[in-house]
N, C-alpha and C positions, 0 to 999 in steps of 0.2 A: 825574078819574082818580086812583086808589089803590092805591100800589103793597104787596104783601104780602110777608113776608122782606128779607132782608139785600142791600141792592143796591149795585155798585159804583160807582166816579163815573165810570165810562165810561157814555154813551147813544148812542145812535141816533134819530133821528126815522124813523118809521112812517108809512105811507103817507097817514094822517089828520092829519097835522101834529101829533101829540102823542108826547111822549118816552117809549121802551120801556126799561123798564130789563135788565144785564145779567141772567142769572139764574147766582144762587152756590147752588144747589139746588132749590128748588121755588120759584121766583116768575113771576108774573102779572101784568095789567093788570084792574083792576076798574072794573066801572060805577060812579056814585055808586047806584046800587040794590041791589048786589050785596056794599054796606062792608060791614054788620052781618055776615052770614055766613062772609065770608069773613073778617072779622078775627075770628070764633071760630075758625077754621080754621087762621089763623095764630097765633094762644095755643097751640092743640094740638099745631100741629108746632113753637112755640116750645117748651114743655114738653115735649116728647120729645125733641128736640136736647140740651136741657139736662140733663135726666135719662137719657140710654142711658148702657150700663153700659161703652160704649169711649166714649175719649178721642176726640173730632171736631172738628177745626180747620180753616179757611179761611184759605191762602195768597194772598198778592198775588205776583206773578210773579215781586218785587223782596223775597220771602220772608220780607214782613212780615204779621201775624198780622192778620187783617179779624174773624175769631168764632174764639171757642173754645167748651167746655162746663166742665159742670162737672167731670167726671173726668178731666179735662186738670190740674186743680189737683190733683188728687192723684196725678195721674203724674209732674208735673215739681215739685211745689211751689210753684207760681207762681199766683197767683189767677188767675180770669178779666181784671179791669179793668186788671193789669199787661201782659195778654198783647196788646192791643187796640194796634193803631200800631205797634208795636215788634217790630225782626227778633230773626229767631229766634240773631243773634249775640248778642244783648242778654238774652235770656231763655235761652236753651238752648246755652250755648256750647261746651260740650261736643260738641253732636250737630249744633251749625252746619255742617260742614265736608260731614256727611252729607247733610243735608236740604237744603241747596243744591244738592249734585252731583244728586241725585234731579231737583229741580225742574226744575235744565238740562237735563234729558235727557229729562224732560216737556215742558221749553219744544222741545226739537231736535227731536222725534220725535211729539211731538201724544197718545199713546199712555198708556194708565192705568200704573201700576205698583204689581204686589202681592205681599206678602209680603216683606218689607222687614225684616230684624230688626234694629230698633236696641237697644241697651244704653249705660246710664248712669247715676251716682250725680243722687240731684233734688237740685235744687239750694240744699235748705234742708239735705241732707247730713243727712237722718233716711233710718234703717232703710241695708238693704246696697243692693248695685248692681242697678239695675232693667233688665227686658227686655221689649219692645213685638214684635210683631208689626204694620207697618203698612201700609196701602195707599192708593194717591196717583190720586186720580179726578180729569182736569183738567176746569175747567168752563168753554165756549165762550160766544161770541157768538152772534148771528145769521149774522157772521161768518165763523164757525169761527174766531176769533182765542183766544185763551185770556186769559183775562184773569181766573183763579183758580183754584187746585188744593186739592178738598178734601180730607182726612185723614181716616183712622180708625185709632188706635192700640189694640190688645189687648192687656194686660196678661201676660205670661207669664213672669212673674218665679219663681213658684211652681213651675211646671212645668219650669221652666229648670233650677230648684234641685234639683229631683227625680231631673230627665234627669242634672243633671251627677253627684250621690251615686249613681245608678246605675250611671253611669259610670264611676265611680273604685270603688264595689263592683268590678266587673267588668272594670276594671284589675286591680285586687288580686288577684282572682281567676284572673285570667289568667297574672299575676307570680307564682302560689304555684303554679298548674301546669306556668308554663315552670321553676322553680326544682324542683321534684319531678321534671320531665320531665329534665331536664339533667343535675342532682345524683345521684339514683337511680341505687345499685348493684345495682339491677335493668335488666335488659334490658328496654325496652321499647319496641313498634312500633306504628305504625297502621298499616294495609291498608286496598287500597278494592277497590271492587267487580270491579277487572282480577286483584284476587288480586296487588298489587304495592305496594311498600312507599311508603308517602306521606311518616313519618316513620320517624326512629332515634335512641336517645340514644347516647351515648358509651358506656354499660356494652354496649350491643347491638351495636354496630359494633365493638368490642375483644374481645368475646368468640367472634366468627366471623371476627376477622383484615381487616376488610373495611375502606375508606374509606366514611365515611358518604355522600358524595355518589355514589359506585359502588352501594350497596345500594341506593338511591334506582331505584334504573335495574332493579332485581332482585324478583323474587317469591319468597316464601320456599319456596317448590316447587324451586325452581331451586339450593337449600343443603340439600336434607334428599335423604337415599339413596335410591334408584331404589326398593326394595322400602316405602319408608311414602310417596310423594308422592302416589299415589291416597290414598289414606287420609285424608292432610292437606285435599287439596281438598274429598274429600264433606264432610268435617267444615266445613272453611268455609262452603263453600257452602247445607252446614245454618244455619249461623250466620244468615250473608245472609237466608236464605228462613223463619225466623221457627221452623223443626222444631227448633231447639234452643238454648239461654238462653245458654250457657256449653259449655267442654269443658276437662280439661287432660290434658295427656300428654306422655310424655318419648318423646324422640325423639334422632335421633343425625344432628347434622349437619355438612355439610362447610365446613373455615376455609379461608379461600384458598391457605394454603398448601401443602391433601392433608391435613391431620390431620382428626381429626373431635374433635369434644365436643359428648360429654352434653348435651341440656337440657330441664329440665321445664321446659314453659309453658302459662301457662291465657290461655284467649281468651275476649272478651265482644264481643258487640253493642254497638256506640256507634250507638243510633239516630238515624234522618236528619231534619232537618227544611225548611223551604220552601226553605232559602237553603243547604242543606250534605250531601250525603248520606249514608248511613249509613257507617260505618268497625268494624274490629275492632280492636281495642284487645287487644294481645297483652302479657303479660311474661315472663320469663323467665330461667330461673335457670342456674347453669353446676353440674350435678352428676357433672363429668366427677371431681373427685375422690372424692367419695363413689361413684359407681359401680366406680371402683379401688380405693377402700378394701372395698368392700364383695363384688367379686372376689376380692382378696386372703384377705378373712376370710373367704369359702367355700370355696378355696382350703385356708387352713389347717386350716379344720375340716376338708375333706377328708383332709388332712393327718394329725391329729391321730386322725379315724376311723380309719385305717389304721394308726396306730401304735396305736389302742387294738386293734383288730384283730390285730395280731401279736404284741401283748401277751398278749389271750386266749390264739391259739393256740400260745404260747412255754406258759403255762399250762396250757393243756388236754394239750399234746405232754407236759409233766413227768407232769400228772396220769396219762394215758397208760402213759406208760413206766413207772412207780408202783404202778398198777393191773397193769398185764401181768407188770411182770418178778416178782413174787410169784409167779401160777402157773407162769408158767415156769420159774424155779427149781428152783420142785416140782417141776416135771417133770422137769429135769437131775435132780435128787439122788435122787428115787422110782427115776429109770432107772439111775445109777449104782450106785443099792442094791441095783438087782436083777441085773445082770450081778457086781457079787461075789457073789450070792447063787447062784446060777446057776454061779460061774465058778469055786469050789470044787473042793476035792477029793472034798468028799462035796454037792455042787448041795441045796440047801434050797430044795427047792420052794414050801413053804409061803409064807417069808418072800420070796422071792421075785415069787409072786401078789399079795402082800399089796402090793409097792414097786408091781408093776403099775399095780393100783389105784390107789393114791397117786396115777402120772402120770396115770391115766384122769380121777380127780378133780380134780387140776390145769389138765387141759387144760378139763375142763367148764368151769371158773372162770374160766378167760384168754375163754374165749366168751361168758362169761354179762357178765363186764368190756366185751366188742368190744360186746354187745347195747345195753349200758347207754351207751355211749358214742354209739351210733348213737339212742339214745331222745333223750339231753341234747342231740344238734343239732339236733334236731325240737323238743322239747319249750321253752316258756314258763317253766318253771322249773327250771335245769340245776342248781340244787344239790341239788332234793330228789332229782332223777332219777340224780342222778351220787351220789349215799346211797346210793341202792336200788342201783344198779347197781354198787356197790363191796360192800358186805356186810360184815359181820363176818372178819378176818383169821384 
């Protein structure tokens, strides 16, 4: 009889009176006819033990090392022939404390264990700190005693390194969003899909009078004036439902204490993904002074309209009175010239016709002035019109 693989110095006698040995993975009892093949057999799965691309060890219950392979030596830096007899305080003392509590708890509970992450510098202290993925197969008797636990270590040093610089990417990134989120003299909010506020920064909550943890509790429907809150919702609501990318608009809303102020704000879609769903990302500006400043200045320009306005007509009333009191004049003095003409001892008719006229022309003149005066407030251009309608003196 010939035994193939790695056996322990535990046996049993078989019901043929010959010794079966334990099995620490694949072993067998062979005929003497069955050596040759089967010790090809075990070359091949000697060579595959030794050559897989994880680390594969064989524990003795008392967590000394029965086989190793060979990417064991380049996980811990320890050859194979050192790791042979000797616990794993001896060779791995770092991950001693680990790989015992493991075992006992294989020994206590009969049961494999997988996924194991261990980390630690190897112990010839080349390259940086290493990280395994392991798993702890126990291996029985006939029994069911255990009388070895074998290992498979995966390297995940690399991917470790990867996870953690992504990590700390996306720390950082997270640090420069709550630092913009916080800092920001802009108002800014999340909303979720109840239309209620998820977060608030400090310029947002100060700018509507509010405690932040009170807004929390509030939808911003619930702060903007009865006449725009439909409005606001379709708009969100557009958001949410994919009809619309963006929107901004000023609106007028109320601070807790009854005042209102101004604010433009533009809103976006923060799309959802497996673990988060989607949110609008709101900011928000306080243009309650520019919107007083900017009453104010239409205000005075109204203002200053109407003083230009009283100005013209301070102007136009001189031009007026200018234009008119010429004929009428005339007409006084044409008519006064003809009542002494008239009023005589001997009445001169003549000269007297003659003053008539005068006022008859005069008064033509003060109408032909009213006509022109009524053209120049209709007309586009009142200088040439108020020309023509004044005439030669």
């Amino acid at each position: 009889m010939t035994m193939v693989g790695v056996t322990a110095s535990a046996r049993a006698e078989d019901g043929r009176g010959c010794d079966r040995p334990t099995r620490l993975g694949s072993f067998c009892s062979l005929d003497e006819s069955d050596q040759l093949g089967h010790s090809e057999a075990e070359l091949d799965c000697s060579t595959i033990y030794d050559t897989a691309p994880v680390g594969l060890a064989c524990l003795s219950p008392d967590c000394r090392y029965l086989r190793v392979n060979q990417r064991i030596t380049e996980i811990c830096g320890v050859s194979p022939e050192d790791h042979i007899g000797r616990s794993v305080r001896d060779v791995v003392p770092d991950l001693a404390q680990g790989i015992e509590s493991i075992v006992h708890s294989i020994l206590a509970t009969g049961q494999p264990i997988r996924g194991i992450e261990l980390c630690s510098q190897r112990t010839d202290n080349i390259g940086r700190d290493r990280c395994w993925i392991t798993h702890w197969q126990p291996v029985k008797d006939a029994d069911g005693n255990i009388v070895a636990i074998n290992v498979a270590a995966e390297e995940i040093t690399a991917r470790k390194y990867t996870d953690r610089q992504v990590e700390r990417s996306l720390h950082a990134s997270t640090e420069r969003w709550k630092s913009v989120f916080e800092s920001s003299t802009l108002g800014i909010s999340l909303i979720d899909q109840d239309l209620k506020f998820v977060a608030i920064n400090a310029a947002f909550a100060n700018m509507l009078g509010y405690p932040e943890e009170e807004l929390r509790h509030l939808s911003p429907l619930d702060l903007l004036m009865d006449s725009d809150a439909d409005d606001a919702r379709v708009q969100m609501r557009e958001l949410f439902e994919g009809k619309q990318h963006h929107y901004e608009v000023a609106r007028k809303f109320r601070r807790k204490d009854g005042s209102c102020v101004f604010v433009h704000k533009y809103s976006s879609l923060i799309s959802g993904t497996e673990t988060s769903p989607p949110l609008l990302l709101t900011t928000a500006i306080d243009v309650s002074a520019r919107m007083h400043a900017e009453a104010a200045l239409h205000e005075a320009q109204a203002e200053l309209s109407r003083g230009t306005r009283l100005m013209m007509m301070g102007e136009l009333a001189a031009s007026i009175a200018h234009e008119i009191n010429q004929p009428l004049m005339g007409v006084v003095t044409f008519g006064q010239s003809a009542l002494r003409w008239l009023g005589s001892d001997e009445p001169n008719v003549e000269k007297a016709t003659a003053s008539i006229k005068g006022m008859i022309s005069a008064g033509n003149r003060a109408s032909e002035v009213m006509t022109g005066i009524r053209t120049l407030l209709k007309s586009d251009k009142p200088k040439s019109k108020l020309s023509a309608a004044s005439g030669p003196h």
